[in-house]
N, C-alpha and C positions, 0 to 999 in steps of 0.2 A: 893329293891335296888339290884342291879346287885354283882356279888363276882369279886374281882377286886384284883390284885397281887401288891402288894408295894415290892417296894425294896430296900433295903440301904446298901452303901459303909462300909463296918468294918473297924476295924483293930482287930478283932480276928482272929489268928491264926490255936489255937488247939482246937480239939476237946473234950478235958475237959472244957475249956471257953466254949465252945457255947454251948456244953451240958449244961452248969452253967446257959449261959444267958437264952436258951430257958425255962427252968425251971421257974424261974421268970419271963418272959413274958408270958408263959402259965397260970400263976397265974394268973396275971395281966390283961391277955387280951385271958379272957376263950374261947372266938365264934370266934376266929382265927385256921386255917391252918399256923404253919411256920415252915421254915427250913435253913441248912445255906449252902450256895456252897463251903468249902473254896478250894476247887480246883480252882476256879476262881481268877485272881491277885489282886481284889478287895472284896474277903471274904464276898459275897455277904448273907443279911439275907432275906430272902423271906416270906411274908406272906400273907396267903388271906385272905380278909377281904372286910364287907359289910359297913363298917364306919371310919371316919379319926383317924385312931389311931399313926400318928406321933409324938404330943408331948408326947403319954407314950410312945411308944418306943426309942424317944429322952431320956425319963427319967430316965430310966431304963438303960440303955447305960452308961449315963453320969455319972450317980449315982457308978456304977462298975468301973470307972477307963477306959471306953470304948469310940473310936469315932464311929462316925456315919452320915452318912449323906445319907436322902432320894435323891433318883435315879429318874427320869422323864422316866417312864416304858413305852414301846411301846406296843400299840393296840394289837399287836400277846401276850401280856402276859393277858391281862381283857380277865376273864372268861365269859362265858354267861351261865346265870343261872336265 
């Protein structure tokens, strides 16, 4: 299966949160790539990945006091591999 880039709308802010969240998601979801833009106005979290991992990164969000909402990634982000 192809490595393919999800991304979802935050609302973390700082960089102590997303250091927090990636922590926990990297537990969660070991054969992932992820990182967070919050330079972006929507704190965007990026991760690659070769399978549907939305509802744990929904869970894991939600769980922390966090929103989140999966983004409809455009073609120029799917990696080929």
């Amino acid at each position: 299966m192809k490595m393919r880039i999800e991304a979802y709308k935050t609302d973390i802010k700082t960089k102590e949160d997303a250091g927090f969240i990636l922590l926990i998601l990297q537990f969660v979801i070991s054969d992932c790539k992820m990182n967070f833009d919050l330079e972006d106005q929507d704190h965007i979290l990026k991760i690659e990945t070769r399978r549907d991992i939305k509802e744990l990164v929904y869970g894991v969000l939600s769980k922390q006091g966090f929103y989140c909402q999966k983004l409809n990634t455009s073609k120029a982000w799917t990696k080929k591999n």
